[in-house]
Each structure stands twice: as structure tokens, then as C-alpha cells.
C-alpha positions as CSV (number, residue, x, y, z in Angstrom):
1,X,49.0,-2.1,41.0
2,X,47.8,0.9,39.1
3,X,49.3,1.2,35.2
4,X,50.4,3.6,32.9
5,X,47.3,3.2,30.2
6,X,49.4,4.0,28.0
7,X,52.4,1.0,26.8
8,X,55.6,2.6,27.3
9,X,58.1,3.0,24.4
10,X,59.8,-0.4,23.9
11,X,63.4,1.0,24.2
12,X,66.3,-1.2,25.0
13,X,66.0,0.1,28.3
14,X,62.6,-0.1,29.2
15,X,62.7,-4.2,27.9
16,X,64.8,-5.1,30.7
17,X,62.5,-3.8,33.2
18,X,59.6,-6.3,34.3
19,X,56.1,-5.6,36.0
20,X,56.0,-6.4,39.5
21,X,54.2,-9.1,40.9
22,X,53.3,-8.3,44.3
23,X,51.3,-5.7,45.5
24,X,52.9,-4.7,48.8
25,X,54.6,-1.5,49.4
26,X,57.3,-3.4,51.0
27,X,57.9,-5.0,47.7
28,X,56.9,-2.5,45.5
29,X,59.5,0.1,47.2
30,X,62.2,-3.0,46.5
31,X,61.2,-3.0,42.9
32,X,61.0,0.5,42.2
33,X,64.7,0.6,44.0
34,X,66.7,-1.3,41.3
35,X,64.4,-0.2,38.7
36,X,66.0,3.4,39.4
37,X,69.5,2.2,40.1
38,X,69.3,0.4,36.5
39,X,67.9,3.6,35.1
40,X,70.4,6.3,36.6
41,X,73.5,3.5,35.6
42,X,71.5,4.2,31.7
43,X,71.2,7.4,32.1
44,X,72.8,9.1,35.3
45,X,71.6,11.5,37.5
46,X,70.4,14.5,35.7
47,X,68.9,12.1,32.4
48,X,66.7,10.4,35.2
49,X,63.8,12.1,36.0
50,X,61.1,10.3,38.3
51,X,58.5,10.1,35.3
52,X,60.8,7.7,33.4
53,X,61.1,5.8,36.4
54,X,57.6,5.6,36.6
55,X,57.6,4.3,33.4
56,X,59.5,1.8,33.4
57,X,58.5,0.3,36.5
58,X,54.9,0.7,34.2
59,X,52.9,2.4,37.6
60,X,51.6,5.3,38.0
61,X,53.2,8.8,38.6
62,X,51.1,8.5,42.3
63,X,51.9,5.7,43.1
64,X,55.9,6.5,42.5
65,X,56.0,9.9,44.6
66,X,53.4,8.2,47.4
67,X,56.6,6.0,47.9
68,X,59.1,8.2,46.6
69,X,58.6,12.2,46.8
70,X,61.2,12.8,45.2
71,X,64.7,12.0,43.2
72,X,66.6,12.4,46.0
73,X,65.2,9.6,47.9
74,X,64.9,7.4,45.0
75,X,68.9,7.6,44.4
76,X,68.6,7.2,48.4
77,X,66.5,3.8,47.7
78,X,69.0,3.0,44.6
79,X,72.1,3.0,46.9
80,X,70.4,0.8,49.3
81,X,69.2,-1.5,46.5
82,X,73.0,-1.4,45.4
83,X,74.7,-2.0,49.0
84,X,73.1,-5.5,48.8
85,X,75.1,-6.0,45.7
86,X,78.3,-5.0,47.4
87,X,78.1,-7.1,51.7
88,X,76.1,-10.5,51.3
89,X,74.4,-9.6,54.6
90,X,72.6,-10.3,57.0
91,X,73.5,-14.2,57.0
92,X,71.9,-17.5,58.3
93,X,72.2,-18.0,61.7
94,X,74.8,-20.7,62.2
95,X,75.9,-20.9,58.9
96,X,78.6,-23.6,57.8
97,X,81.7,-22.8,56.5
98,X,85.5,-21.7,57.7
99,X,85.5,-18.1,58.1
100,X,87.4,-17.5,54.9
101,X,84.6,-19.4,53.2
102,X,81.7,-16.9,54.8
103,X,83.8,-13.4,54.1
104,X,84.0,-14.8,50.5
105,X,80.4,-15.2,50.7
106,X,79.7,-11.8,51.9
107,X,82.3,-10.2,49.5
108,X,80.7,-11.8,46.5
109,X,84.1,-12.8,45.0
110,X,82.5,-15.2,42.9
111,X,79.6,-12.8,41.5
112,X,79.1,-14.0,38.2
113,X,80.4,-11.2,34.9
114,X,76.8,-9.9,35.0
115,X,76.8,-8.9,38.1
116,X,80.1,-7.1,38.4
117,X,79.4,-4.9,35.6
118,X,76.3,-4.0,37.0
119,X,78.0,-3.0,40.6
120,X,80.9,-1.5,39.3
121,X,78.2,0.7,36.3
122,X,76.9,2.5,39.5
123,X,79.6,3.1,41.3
124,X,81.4,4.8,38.2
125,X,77.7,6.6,37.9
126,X,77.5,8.1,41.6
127,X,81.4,9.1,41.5
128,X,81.3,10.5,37.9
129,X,78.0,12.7,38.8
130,X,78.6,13.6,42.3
131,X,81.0,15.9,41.3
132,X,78.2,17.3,39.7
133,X,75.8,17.4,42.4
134,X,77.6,16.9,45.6
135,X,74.2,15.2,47.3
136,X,75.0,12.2,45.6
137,X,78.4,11.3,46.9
138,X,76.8,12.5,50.9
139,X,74.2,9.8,50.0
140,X,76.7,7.5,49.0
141,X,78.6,7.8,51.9
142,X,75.9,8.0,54.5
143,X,73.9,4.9,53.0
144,X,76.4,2.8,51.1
145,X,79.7,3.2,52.9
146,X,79.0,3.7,56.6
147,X,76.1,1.6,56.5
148,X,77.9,-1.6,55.1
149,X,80.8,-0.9,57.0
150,X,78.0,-0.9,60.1
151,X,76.6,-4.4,59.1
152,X,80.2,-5.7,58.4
153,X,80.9,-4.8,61.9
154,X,77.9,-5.7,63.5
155,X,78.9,-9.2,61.8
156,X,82.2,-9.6,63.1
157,X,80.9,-8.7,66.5
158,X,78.5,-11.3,66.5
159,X,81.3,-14.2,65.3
160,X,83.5,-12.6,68.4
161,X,81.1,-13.1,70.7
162,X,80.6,-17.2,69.6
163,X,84.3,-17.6,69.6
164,X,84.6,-17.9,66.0
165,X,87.2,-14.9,66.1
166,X,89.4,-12.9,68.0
167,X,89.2,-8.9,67.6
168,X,89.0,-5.9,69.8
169,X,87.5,-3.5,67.6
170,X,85.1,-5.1,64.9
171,X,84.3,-1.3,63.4
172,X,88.3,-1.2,62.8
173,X,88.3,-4.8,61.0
174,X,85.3,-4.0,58.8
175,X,87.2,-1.0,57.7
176,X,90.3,-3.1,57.2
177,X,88.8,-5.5,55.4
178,X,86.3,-3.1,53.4
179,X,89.8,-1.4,52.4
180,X,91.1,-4.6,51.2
181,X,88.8,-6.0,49.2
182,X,87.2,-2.7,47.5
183,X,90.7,-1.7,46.6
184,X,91.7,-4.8,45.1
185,X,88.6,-4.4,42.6
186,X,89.6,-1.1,41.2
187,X,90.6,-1.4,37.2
188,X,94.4,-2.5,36.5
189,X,93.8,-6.4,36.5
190,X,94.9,-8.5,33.5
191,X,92.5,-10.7,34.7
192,X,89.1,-11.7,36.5
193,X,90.8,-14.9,37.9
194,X,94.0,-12.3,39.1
195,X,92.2,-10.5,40.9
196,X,89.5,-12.8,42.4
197,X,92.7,-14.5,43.6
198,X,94.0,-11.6,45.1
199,X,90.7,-10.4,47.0
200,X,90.9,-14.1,48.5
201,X,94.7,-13.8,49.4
202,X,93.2,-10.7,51.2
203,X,90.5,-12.5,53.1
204,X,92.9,-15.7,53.9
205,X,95.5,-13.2,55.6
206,X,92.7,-11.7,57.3
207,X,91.0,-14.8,59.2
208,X,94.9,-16.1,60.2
209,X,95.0,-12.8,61.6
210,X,92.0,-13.2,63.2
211,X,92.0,-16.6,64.3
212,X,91.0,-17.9,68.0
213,X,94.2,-20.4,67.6
């Protein structure tokens, strides 16, 4: 992969970005994704240009707009990059585990302090700048919340279809449950265990509810 030749400033920011190590576009689209969601959560929307992007991911400017043209469809990427930190899916075919155990799974309500700060920095990011640039929050919406409400679905379909649940309208219980469990992580808790023990309250009434028996 092509460099800058020049070492980029050794800011705070630029440290926690690492070179990738493949050389596929595949991959090097992936990396260049959550190098530019990191860097819009540092510096939002406007402060990100796709030069410092460039930088950090230490490529060239060609090689960024030969993937990405433009801003726009790296914040596109970013929001993709992030939906994989918000649904756990696809899953393993025939995985194990009670249906409460899976929807945990695919909630992440055990995603480690790292990890939450880092989902919930973009989110306060995109809905504190959208109002800003109204693009962002059609973006979101397009490719964040209709698209993991789409998988979700698409998910509780398929565990219909084995038995593994009852439900008529698997678009209306990904909404449902997308409802319930992104509500309960807005601010308010006194606690991390509060409310991981509310989101699983959540997901326990909604597999009884669901249940074949």
C-alpha cells in the first residue's frame, strides 16, 4: 500500500491509528471505515477533512478518494463501520444458546467499558452535528437505523421459520426490540450493572413473549 513519504505528526490521535496489513480493497475500505469514524468522534464532521484521514490511515490521498470520493461517503462507510458495533450480526448458523442468550449476543450487553464509550462517542457525534448538516442524520437513518433494523428482522425471520420462535411480523419485533434496548442505554443510569440488568429484563420479557411454548 502506497505511504505518505512524509511521517505524520505523532498526535494523540494519530497514535491510535495502525497501518494496515493487507492489501485488498475489501480490507483496506474496512480500515479506512473505522479510521474515519475514530476521527470524526475526535474531531466531528466539519474538523474532518479527507486529507487527515488520509493521514492517519498513513496512504495516499489516491488511494483514499479511489475508494472514497468523497466525505460523504466516508461518514457513509463510518456508519456502517459503526452498525457492526451496535447488532452482533450476521450469526453462526446453528448457533447454541436459549434465545435470550443469542439477543444478548447480538445486543452486545456485555461490551466491555471501551467499547461503549466508543459507540455511544459517535452517536452523540452524528446527533450533535446533524443538526448542523442535515445529510448526516439521512445517512444515519438510511444506513444505521433501517439497515440494522433490516438484519434484526431478517434474523428473527430466519429463527421463525426453524421453530425457534413464534411471530407474525419480524420487521414489527426488530422495531420493538430495537426500541427496547436503545432506549434503555440513554444516560440516567446510576450504574453500568443497572442498566445491563435492565436491557436483559428487556430481552427475557421479549423471548417469553415470543416463545413457541
Amino acid at each position: 500500500m502506497a505511504e505518505l513519504e512524509e511521517k505524520p505528526q505523532e498526535t494523540d490521535t494519530a497514535r491510535k491509528r495502525g497501518r494496515p496489513k493487507t492489501h485488498s480493497d475489501d480490507e483496506r475500505r474496512a480500515f479506512i471505515a473505522d479510521v474515519a469514524r475514530r476521527t470524526f468522534v475526535d474531531l466531528g464532521y466539519a474538523g474532518t477533512t479527507t486529507d487527515i484521514v488520509a493521514t492517519y490511515c498513513r496512504i495516499s490521498k489516491q488511494t483514499l478518494y479511489r475508494l472514497f470520493s468523497t466525505k460523504s461517503a466516508l461518514f457513509l462507510a463510518a456508519v456502517a463501520s459503526h452498525r457492526q458495533m451496535m447488532l452482533a450480526l450476521p450469526r453462526p448458523e446453528k448457533e447454541e444458546g436459549s434465545l435470550q442468550d443469542v439477543l444478548e449476543r447480538i445486543f452486545m450487553i456485555d461490551l466491555d467499558d471501551e467499547g461503549y464509550r466508543e459507540r455511544e462517542a459517535f452517536i452523540h457525534v452524528v446527533m450533535r452535528d446533524s443538526a448542523r448538516v442535515p445529510e448526516l442524520a439521512e445517512i444515519l437513518r438510511k444506513e444505521g437505523i433501517e439497515r440494522s433494523r433490516d438484519s434484526l428482522a431478517d434474523w428473527l425471520k430466519g429463527q421463525a421459520a426453524a421453530g425457534r420462535l413464534v411471530l407474525d411480523d419480524p420487521q414489527s419485533g426488530a422495531r420493538m426490540l430495537m426500541d427496547m434496548i436503545f432506549g434503555g442505554m440513554r444516560p440516567g443510569w446510576l450504574s453500568r450493572e443497572a442498566r445491563r440488568d435492565h436491557l436483559r429484563r428487556c430481552i427475557r420479557i421479549f423471548a417469553r413473549g415470543v416463545s413457541p411454548t
